[in-house]
C-alpha positions in Angstrom: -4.2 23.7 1.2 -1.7 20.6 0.3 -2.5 17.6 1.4 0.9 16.7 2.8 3.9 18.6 5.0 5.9 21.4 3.0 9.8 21.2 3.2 11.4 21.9 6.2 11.7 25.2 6.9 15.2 26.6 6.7 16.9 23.2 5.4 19.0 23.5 2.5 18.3 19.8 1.4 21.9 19.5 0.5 24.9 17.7 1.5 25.5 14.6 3.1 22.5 13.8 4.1 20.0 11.2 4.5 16.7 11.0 3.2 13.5 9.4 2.9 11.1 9.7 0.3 7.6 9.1 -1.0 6.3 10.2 -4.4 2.5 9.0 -5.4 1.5 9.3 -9.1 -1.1 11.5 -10.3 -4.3 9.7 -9.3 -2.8 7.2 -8.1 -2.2 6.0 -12.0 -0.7 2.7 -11.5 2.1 3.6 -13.6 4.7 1.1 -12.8 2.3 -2.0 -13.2 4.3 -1.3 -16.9 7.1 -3.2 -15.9 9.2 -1.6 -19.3 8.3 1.9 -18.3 9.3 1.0 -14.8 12.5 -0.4 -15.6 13.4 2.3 -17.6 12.6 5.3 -14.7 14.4 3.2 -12.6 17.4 3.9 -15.0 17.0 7.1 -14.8 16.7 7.2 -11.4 20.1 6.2 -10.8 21.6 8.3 -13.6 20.2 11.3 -12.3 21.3 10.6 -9.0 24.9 9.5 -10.1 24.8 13.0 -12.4 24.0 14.8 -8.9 26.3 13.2 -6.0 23.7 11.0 -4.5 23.9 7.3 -3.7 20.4 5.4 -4.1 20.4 2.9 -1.2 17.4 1.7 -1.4 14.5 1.8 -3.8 11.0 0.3 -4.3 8.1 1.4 -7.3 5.3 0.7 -6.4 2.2 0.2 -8.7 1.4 3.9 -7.6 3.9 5.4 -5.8 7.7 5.4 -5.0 9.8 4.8 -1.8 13.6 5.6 -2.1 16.3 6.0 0.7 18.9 8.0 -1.0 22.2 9.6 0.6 24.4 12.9 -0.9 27.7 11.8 -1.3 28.4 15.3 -1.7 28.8 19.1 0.1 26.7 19.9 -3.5 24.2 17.2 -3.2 20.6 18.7 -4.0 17.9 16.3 -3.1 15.6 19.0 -5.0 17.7 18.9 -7.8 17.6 14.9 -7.9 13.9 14.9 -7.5 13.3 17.6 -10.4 15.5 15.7 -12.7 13.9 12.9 -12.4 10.5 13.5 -11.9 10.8 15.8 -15.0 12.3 13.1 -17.2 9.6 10.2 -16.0 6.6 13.1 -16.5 7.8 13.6 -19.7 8.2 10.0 -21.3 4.8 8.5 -19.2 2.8 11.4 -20.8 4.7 10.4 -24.5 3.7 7.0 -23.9 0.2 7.4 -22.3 -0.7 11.4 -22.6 -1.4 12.1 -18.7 0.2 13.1 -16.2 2.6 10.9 -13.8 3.2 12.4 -11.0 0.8 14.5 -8.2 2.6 17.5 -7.1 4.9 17.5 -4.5 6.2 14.7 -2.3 6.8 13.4 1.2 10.3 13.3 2.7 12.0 12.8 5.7 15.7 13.7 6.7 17.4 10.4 9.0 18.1 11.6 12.3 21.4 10.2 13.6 19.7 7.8 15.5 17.6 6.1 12.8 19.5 3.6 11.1 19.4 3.4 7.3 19.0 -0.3 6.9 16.2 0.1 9.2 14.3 2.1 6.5 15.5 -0.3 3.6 14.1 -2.9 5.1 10.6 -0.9 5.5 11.5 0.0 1.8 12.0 -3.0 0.6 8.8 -4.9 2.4 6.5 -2.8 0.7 5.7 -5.3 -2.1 5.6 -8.0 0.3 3.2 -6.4 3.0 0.9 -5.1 -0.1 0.4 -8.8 -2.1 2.7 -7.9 -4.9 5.5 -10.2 -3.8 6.1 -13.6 -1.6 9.6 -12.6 -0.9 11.2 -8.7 -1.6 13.2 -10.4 -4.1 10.5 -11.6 -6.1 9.1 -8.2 -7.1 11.1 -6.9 -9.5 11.1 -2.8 -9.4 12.7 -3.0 -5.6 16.2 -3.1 -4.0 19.3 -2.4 -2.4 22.5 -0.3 -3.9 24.6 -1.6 -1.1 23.9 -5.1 0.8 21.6 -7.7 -1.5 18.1 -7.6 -0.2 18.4 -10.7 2.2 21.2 -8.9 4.3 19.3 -5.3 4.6 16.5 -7.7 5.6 18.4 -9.3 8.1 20.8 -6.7 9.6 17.8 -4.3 10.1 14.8 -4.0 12.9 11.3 -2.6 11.4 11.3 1.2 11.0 7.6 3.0 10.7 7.7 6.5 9.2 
């Protein structure tokens, strides 16, 4: 049995939409303590997501896992297609680079309702770092951010948001 919630049942996962996601590494691998291999998934990250209609608000990688807030800019917009792009790219250069796997299989998501303000879950996002030790300020840790507004104005403009 997996240990976290299947897609939604019936949900294309395309389109304008909104959505929410955490991805945890293979044994919790602290993959993106590499700063360089971080850097560079992160450049992929928005290529892929450019390639495929999406707009990455927000993103943070974590030593051992990933938060993003992406939106589809799109009617086309595949948030499956985004995440098998990239997850296959990253899996392939982390196990060039360090022959194991990166990623666990599967991932957690969660489409915004109307009601729940995107900024809101930036800002959860984007304290990750903070709340964890990694960082003082958001700013200061160097794998997170904002598409959009700088970090200091999702930070302001937005109440705490608890998936």
């Amino acid at each position: 049995m997996p240990n976290r919630p299947g897609r939604l049942p019936g949900f294309e996962y395309q389109g304008f939409n909104t959505y929410f996601l955490t991805i945890c590494t293979h044994k919790r691998v602290r993959a993106f303590d590499d700063r360089e291999f971080g850097r560079w998934a992160l450049g992929q990250l928005l290529k892929q997501a450019k390639a495929r209609n999406f707009e990455v608000i927000a993103y943070c990688l974590m030593p051992d896992h990933v938060h993003l807030l992406v939106r589809g800019r799109s009617e086309t917009a595949d948030l499956r297609s985004l995440f098998l792009s990239w997850n296959t790219r990253t899996a392939f250069e982390w196990r060039r680079r360090h022959a194991s796997a990166l990623w666990q299989s599967g991932y957690y998501d969660r489409i915004l309702r109307d009601h729940e303000h995107p900024y809101s879950v930036a800002r959860y996002i984007l304290m990750n770092p903070v709340k964890a030790g990694l960082a003082m300020r958001s700013e200061d840790y160097p794998l997170c951010g904002t598409m959009e507004l700088s970090i200091d104005e999702v930070l302001k403009a937005a109440d705490d948001w608890m998936p």
